[in-house]
C-alpha positions as CSV (number, residue, x, y, z in Angstrom):
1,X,0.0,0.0,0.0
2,X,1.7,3.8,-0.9
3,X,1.4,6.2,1.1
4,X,-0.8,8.1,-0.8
5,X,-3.9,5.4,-0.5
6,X,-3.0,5.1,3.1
7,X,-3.4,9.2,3.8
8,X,-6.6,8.3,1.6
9,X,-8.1,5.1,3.8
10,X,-7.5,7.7,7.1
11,X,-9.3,10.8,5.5
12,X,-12.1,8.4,4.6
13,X,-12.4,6.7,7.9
14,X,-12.3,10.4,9.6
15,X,-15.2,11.3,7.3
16,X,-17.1,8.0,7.8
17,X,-16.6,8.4,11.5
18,X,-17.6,12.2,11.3
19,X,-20.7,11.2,9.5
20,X,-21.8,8.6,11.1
21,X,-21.4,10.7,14.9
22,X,-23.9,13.3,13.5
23,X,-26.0,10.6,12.1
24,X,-26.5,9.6,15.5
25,X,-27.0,13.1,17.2
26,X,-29.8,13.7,14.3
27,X,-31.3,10.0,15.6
28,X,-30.9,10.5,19.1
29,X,-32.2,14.1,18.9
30,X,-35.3,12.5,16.9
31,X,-36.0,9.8,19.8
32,X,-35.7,12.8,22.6
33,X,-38.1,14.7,20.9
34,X,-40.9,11.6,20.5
35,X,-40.0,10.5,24.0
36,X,-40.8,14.6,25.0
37,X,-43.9,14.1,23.2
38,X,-44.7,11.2,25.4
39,X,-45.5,13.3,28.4
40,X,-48.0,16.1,28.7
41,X,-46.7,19.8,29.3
42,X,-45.9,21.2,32.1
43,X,-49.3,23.0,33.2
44,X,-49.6,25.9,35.5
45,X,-49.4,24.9,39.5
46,X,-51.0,27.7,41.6
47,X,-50.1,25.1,45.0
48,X,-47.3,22.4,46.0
49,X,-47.8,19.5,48.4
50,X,-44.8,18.4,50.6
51,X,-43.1,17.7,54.0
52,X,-42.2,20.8,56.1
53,X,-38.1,20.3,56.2
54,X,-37.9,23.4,58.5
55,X,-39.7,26.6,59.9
56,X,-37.5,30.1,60.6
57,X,-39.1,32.9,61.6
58,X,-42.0,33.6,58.7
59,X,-40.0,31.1,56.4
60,X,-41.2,27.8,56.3
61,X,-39.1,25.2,54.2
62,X,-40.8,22.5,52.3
63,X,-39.3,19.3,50.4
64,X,-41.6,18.7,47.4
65,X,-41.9,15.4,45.4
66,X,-40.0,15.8,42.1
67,X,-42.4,16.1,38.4
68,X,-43.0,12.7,37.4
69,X,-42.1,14.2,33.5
70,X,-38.0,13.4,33.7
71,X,-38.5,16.7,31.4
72,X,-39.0,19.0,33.3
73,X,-37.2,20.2,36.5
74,X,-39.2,21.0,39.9
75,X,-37.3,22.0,43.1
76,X,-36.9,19.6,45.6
77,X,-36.8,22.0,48.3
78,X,-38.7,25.5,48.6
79,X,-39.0,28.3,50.6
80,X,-42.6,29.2,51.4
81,X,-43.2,33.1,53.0
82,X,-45.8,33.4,55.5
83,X,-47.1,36.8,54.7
84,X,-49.9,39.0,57.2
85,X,-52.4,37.5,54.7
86,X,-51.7,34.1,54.7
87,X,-54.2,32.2,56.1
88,X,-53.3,29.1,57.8
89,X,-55.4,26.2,58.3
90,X,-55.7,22.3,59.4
91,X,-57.9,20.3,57.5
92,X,-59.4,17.1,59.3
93,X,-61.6,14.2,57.7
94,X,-65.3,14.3,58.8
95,X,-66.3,10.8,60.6
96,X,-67.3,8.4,57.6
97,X,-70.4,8.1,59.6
98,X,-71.4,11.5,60.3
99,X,-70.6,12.2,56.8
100,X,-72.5,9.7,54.8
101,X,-75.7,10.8,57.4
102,X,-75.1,14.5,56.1
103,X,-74.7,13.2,52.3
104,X,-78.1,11.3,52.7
105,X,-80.1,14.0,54.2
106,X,-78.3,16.7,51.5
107,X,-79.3,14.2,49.1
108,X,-82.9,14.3,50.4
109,X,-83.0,17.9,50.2
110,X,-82.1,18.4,47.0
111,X,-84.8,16.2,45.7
112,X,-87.1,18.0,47.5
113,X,-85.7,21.7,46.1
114,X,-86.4,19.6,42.4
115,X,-89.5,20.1,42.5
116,X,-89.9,23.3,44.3
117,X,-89.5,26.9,42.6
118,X,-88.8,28.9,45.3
119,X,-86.3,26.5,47.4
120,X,-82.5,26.5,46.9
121,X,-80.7,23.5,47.4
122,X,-78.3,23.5,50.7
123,X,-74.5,23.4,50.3
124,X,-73.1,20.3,49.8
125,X,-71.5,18.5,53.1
126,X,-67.9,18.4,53.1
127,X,-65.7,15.7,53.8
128,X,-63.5,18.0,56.0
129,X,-63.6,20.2,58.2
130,X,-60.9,23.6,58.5
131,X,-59.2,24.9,61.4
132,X,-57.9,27.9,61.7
133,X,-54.3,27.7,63.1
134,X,-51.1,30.1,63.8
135,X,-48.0,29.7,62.1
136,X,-46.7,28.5,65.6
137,X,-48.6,25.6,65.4
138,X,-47.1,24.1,62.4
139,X,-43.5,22.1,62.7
140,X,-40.9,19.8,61.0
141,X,-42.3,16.6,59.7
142,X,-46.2,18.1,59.1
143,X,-47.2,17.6,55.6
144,X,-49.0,20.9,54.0
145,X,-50.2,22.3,50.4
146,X,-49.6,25.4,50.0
147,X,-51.6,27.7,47.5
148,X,-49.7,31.0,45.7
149,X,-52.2,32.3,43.8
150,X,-49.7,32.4,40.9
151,X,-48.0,30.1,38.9
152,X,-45.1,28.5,41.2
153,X,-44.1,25.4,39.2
154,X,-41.1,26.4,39.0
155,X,-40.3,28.5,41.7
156,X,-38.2,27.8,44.5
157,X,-39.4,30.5,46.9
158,X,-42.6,32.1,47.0
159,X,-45.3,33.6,49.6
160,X,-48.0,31.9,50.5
161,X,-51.4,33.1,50.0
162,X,-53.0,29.8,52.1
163,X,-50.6,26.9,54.2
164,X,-53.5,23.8,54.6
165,X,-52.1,21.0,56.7
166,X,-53.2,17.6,55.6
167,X,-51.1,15.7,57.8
168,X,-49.8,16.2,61.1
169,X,-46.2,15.5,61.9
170,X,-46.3,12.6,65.5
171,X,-44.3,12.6,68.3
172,X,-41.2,10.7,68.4
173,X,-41.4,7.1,69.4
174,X,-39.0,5.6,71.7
175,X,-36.7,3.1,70.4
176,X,-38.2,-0.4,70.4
177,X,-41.7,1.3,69.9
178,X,-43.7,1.8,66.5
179,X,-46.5,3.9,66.5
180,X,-48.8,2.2,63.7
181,X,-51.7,5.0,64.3
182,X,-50.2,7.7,65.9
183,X,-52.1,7.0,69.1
184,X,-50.6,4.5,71.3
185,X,-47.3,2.8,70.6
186,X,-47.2,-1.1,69.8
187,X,-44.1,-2.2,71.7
188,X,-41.9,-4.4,69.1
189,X,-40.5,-7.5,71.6
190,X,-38.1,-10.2,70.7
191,X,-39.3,-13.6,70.4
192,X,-38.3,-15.7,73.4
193,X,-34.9,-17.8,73.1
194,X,-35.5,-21.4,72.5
195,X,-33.8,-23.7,75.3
């Protein structure tokens, strides 16, 4: 082989090899596009749901649970401000009982406002019921939504127009102990030693 047709085999590998990389980009950049196309947009959130990580002063940290589109990036961790207008409240389920009595008899009554002109139908019963708390109240570990009133999907600090808390961080449990309802501890024993 001369030199020459050497030279010329390298050049025509280089180009091959150059060729062939973009090739690839082009298909890989097609398949990232379908795959993107795979998942809905990213709408609008006016609220986040998460664990408070931390409270300082008016400043409440929150972890968040990540977008479940691997497109799009969500903080992990934001800081919510707890403004003079922030309204802070504790939501608690309604008794199942209780409730399905008030669904039957608001059920009832709108049956009976069916057929009347002049009666309005009641408001509908609600499955919770909303607390108004202080800001003092809430602590690490209580899980809370919190409503902007703006787009925040993005964000990583905003203020808070409402803090709801849907889940109330327990107390700690001794060691040993394991709390299944967050009322009285089940103690975890050993099983005896065989003889």
């Amino acid at each position: 082989m001369t030199k020459t047709s050497f030279i010329s085999v390298i050049i025509a590998l280089i180009i091959g090899g150059v060729i062939g990389y973009a090739g690839a980009g082009y298909q890989y950049s097609a398949i990232l596009t379908k795959a993107k196309e795979a998942f809905p947009p990213q709408m609008a959130m006016t609220s986040v749901s998460g664990t408070i990580q931390g409270i300082s002063g008016n400043t409440i940290t929150l972890n968040t649970p990540q977008s479940p589109n691997p497109f799009v990036t969500t903080p992990a961790t934001r800081t919510v401000t707890v403004t003079s207008s922030t309204k802070i409240v504790k939501s608690t389920p309604v008794d199942p009982t209780v409730f399905q009595q008030e669904m039957a008899a608001y059920q009832k009554a709108v049956q009976k406002s069916a057929t009347s002109t002049t009666a309005t139908p009641p408001p509908m019963p609600m499955p919770v019921t909303q607390t108004t708390i202080m800001l003092s109240d809430l602590k690490a570990g209580d899980m809370v939504t919190v409503d902007a009133g703006k787009d925040v999907s993005t964000a990583s600090s905003f203020d808070a127009a409402t803090v709801t808390v849907t889940g109330m961080a327990t107390t700690a449990v001794p060691t040993g102990m394991a709390s299944t309802t967050g009322t009285a501890p089940v103690v975890n024993t050993p099983p005896p030693a065989k003889k």
